[in-house]
N, C-alpha and C positions, 0 to 999 in steps of 0.2 A: 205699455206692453205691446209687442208685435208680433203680428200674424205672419206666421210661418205655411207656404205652401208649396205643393211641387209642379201645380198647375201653370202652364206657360202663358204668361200674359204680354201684353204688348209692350210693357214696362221691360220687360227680361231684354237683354242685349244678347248677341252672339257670343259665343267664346274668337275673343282676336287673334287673328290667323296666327300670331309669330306663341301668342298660349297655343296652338294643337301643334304647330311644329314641335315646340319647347316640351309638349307631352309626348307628341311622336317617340323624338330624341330620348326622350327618359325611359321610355320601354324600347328601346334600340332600331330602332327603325324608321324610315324616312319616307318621304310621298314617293322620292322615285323608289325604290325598292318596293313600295306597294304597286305601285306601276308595273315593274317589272315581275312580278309576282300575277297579278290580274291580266296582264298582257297587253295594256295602255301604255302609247308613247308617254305621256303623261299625266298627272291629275289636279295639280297643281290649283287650276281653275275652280276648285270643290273648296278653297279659301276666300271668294272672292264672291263667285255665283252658286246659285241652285243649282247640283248633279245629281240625282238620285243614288244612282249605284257609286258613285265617286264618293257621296257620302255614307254608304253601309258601309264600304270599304274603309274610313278613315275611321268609323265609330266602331267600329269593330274591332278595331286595332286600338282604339283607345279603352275597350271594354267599356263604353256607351253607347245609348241610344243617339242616334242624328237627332233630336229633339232637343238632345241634352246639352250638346254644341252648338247648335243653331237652333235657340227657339222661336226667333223672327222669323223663321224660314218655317212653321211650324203652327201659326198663330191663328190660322183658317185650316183645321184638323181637314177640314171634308176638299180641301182643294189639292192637298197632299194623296189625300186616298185615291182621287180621280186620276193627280199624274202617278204614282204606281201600279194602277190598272194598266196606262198606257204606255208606260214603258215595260223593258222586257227584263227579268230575274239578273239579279249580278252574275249568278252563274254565267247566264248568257249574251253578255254584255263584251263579251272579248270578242277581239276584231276576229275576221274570218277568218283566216289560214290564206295565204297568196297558191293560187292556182302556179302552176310549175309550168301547164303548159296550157296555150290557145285555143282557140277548137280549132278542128282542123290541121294542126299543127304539131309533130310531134317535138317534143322535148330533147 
């Protein structure tokens, strides 16, 4: 008989980047359209390495938790909580806005 849990342990592998594209795809949409939606050249990289906000955004779109996709990424709960302290809200995670004009400079 086996033990069924939802506990992330070190045994649990990642979901393999080409399964969340392939989930992307199924609910119609794609990294770059969440790129271009969040206002990132890209996010691509959130397959590969640890992004924080790159992964709210993908799990969100998948109607998961980032844990749930990456539970490697995941496996020391208190060293995740420390980088979301340090990092800043997805909200606020889009590039600034390009200044139009210099200082001193007008436009």
């Amino acid at each position: 008989m086996g033990m069924h849990t939802n506990a992330t342990t070190a045994a649990q592998k990642d979901m393999h980047p080409a399964d969340v594209l392939a989930a992307l795809k199924k609910r119609g949409v794609s990294l770059r359209q969440l790129a271009i939606k969040f206002e990132y050249k890209h996010i691509d990289r959130v397959l590969r390495t640890p992004w924080l906000a790159a992964e709210k955004i993908v799990a969100d779109a998948l109607g998961l938790k980032p844990e749930v996709i990456w539970p490697e990424r995941y496996v020391k709960p208190e060293l995740r909580i420390r980088a979301f302290q340090l990092t800043r809200k997805v909200e606020l995670t889009k590039p600034r806005a390009r200044r139009t004009q210099r200082k001193g400079v007008a436009a």
